[in-house]
C-alpha positions, -999 to 999 in steps of 0.1 A, spaced: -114 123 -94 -109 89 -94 -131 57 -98 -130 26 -75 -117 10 -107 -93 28 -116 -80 28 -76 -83 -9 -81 -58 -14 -103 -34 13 -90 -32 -3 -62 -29 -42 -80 -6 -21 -98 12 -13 -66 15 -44 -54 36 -65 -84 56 -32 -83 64 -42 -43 69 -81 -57 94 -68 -82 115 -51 -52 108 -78 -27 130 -98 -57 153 -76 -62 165 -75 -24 195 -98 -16 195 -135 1 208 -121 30 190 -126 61 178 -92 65 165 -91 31 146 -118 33 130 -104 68 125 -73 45 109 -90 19 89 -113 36 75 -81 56 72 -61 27 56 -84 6 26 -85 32 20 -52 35 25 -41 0 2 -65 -14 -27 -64 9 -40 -27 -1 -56 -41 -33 -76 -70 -19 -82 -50 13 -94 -23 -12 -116 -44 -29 -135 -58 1 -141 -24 9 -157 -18 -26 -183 -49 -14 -188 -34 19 -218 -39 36 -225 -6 53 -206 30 57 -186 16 86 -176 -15 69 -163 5 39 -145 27 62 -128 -2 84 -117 -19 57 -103 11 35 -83 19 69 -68 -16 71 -58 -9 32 -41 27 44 -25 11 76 -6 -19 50 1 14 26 16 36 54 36 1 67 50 -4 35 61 30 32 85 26 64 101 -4 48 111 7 21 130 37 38 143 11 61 158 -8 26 170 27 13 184 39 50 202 2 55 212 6 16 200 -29 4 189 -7 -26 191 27 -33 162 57 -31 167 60 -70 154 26 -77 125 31 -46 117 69 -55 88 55 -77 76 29 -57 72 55 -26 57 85 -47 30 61 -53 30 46 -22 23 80 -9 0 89 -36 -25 60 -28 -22 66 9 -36 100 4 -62 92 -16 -79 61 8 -74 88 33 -98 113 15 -116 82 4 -121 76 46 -128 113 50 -157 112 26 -169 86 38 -169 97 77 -186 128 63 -217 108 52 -223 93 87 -228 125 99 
């Protein structure tokens, strides 16, 4: 299981990895659209994430991990829209979207915990 730690720095983690591939897009127009959208999304699960460690009640900690899974699940679609529109290839994003994916399922069990306890 993990710790909020350990989350923590997954997801900082996470998001240098998305700044490395928002810099590695080109200086076309849609790139920079892309990385511009991309680097919002993909960097706001970690400070999301840790407001949601200082939360002040259940439903607080629960909003705010959602805001973190909504950004996670955003950033997932762009970076099959780069691989579909072949501003990079899935071989240098494969990474980047496991873990993507991998974080996104663990706020979501985090959420589903955490719903459990208000019943």
């Amino acid at each position: 299981m993990y710790k909020g730690k350990d989350i923590q720095e997954r997801l900082i983690k996470f998001a240098a990895r998305i700044i490395s591939v928002c810099d590695a897009l080109p200086d076309s127009k849609a790139g920079k659209h892309l990385a511009g959208q991309m680097l919002r999304s993909g960097t706001s699960p970690a400070p999301n994430y840790g407001e949601a460690r200082a939360a002040e009640s259940t439903r607080d900690f629960i909003h705010k991990l959602k805001i973190a899974l909504k950004e996670l699940n955003e950033t997932e679609v762009w970076l099959k829209i780069i691989i579909e529109s072949k501003l990079l290839t899935e071989n240098k994003l494969a990474d980047v979207i496991d873990e993507c994916s991998q974080l996104a399922r663990i706020l979501s069990a985090s959420v589903n915990t955490a719903k459990g306890k208000l019943k």
